[in-house]
C-alpha atoms as one frame of an Amber mdcrd trajectory, in Angstrom:
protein
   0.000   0.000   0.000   1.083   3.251  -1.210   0.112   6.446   0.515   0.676
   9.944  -0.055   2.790  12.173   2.415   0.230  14.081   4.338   1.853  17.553
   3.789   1.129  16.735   0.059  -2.396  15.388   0.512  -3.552  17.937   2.801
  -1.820  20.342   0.393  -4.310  19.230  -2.189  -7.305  19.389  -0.484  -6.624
  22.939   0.372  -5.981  24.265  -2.536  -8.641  22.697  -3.978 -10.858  24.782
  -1.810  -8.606  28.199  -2.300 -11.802  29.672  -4.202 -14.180  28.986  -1.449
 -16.198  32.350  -0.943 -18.383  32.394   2.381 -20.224  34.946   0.637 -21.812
  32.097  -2.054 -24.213  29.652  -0.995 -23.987  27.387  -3.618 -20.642  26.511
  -6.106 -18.337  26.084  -3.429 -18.209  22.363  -3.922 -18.617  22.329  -7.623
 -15.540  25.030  -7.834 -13.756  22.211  -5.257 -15.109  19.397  -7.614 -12.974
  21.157 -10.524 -10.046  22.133  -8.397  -8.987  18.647  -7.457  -9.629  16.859
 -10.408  -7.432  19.646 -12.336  -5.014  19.383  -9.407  -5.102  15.420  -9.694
  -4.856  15.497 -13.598  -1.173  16.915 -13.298  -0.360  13.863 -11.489   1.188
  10.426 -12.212  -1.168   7.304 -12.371   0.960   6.236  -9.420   0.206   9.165
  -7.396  -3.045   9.811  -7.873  -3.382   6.034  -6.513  -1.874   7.339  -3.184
  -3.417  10.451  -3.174  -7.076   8.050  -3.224  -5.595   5.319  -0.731  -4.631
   7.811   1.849  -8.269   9.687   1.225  -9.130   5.684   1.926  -7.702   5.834
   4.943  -8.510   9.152   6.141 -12.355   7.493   5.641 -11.697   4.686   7.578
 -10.129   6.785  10.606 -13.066   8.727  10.587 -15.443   5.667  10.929 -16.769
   7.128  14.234 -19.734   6.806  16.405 -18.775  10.657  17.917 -18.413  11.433
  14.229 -21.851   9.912  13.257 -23.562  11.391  15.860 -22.287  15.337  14.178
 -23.819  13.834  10.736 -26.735  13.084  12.812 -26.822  15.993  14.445 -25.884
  18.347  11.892 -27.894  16.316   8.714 -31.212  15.863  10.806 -30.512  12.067
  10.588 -27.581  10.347   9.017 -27.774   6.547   7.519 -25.113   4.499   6.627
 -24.658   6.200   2.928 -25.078   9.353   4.769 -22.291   8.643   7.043 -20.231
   7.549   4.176 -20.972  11.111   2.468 -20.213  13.162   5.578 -16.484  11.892
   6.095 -16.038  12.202   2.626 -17.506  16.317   3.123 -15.143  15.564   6.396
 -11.978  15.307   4.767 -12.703  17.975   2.350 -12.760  20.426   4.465  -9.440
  20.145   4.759  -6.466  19.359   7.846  -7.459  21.352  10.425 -11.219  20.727
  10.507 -10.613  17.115   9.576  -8.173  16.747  12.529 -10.226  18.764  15.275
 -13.080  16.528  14.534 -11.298  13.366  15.022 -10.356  14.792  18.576 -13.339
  16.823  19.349 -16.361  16.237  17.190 -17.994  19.163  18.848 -15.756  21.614
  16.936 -17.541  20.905  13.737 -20.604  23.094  15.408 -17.995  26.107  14.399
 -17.797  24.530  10.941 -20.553  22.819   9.811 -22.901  26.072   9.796 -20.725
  28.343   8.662 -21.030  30.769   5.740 -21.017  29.651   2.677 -21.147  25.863
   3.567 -23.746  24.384   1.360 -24.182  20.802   2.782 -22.256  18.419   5.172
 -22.600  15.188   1.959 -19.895  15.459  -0.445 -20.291  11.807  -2.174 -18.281
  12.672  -5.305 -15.168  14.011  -3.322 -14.870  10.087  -2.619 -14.712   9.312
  -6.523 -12.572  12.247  -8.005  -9.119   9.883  -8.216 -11.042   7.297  -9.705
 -12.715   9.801 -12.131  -8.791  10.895 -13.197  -7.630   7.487 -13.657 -10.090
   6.562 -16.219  -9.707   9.815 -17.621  -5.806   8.618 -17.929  -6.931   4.701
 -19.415  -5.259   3.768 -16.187  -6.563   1.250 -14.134  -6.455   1.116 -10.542
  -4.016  -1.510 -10.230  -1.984   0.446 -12.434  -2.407   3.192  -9.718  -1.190
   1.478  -6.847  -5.173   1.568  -4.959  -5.512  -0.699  -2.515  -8.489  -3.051
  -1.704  -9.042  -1.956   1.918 -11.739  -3.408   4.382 -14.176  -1.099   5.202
 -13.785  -1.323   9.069 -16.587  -3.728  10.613 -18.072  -1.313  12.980 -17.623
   2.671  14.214 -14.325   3.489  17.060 -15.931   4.589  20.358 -18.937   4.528
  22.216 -22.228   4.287  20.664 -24.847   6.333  21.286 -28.616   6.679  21.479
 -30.477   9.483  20.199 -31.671  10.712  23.262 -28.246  11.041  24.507 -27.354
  13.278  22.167 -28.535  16.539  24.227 -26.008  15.453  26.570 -23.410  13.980
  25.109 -23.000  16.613  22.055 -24.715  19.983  23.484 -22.532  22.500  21.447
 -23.866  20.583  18.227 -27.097  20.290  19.037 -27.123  23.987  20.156 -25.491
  24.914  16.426 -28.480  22.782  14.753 -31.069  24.552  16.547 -29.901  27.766
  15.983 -28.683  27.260  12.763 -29.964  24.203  11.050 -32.311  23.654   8.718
């Protein structure tokens, strides 16, 4: 398994979202859509295989009960595919959000309702590598991906939805005050 350095991964990701304007409510993520598939195009094969196994991994870490619970939260419900979306809209986001989250999930209140935020689901942030690679005629063994294993079940304690008052009040403050 090949990953990418972090410095250059996270690198990507935020220039991919250099054009975010808080002043837009919708684009953002298109605009970040184009960015890293441009930014992605100018790599080898080989690296945009790491750049998708460490994004891989990055999902995996982020397989989270706390974490579900702030899609919850912050979504009005969150299913599996939802969850899957989130961490993807997670890791978009970019170092600093992605890494406060992992060690306090109630930071994303800060985040998640922010200007020009349009949604907390970014499904096709998951697929831009893969995208590139076919746009190259390479496959992904070619590329280097791995075949990981989704991890069986969330990291940490699980939770009940009327804990989540408790256990996640700055979040469920943000939602009511903000939310939808």
């Amino acid at each position: 398994m090949t990953l990418m350095n972090d410095e250059r991964f996270w690198t990507i990701i935020a220039e991919s979202r250099s054009e975010f304007d808080p002043n837009r409510r919708d684009g953002n993520m298109d605009s970040q859509v184009a960015r890293l598939r441009d930014a992605l195009s100018e790599l080898s094969a080989q690296d945009v295989g790491s750049f998708a196994n460490t994004l891989t991994n990055l999902f995996h870490d982020a397989y989270q009960w706390d974490l579900w619970a702030a899609g919850y939260i912050i979504e009005g419900g969150c299913s599996d595919d939802g969850f899957c979306d989130f961490r993807y809209w997670l890791i978009s986001m970019g170092r600093d959000v992605y890494c406060n989250a992992i060690t306090d999930v109630e930071s994303l209140a800060d985040v998640a309702f922010a200007p020009g935020i349009e949604v907390t689901r970014f499904e096709e942030s998951g697929y831009i590598a893969h995208s590139v690679l076919r746009g190259m005629n390479a496959s992904e063994d070619d590329a280097g991906i791995t075949k990981f294993k989704h991890p069986v079940s969330p990291a940490g304690e699980e939770w009940e939805e009327e804990e989540l008052p408790t256990r996640f009040p700055k979040l469920i403050a943000a939602e009511a005050r903000y939310g939808v």
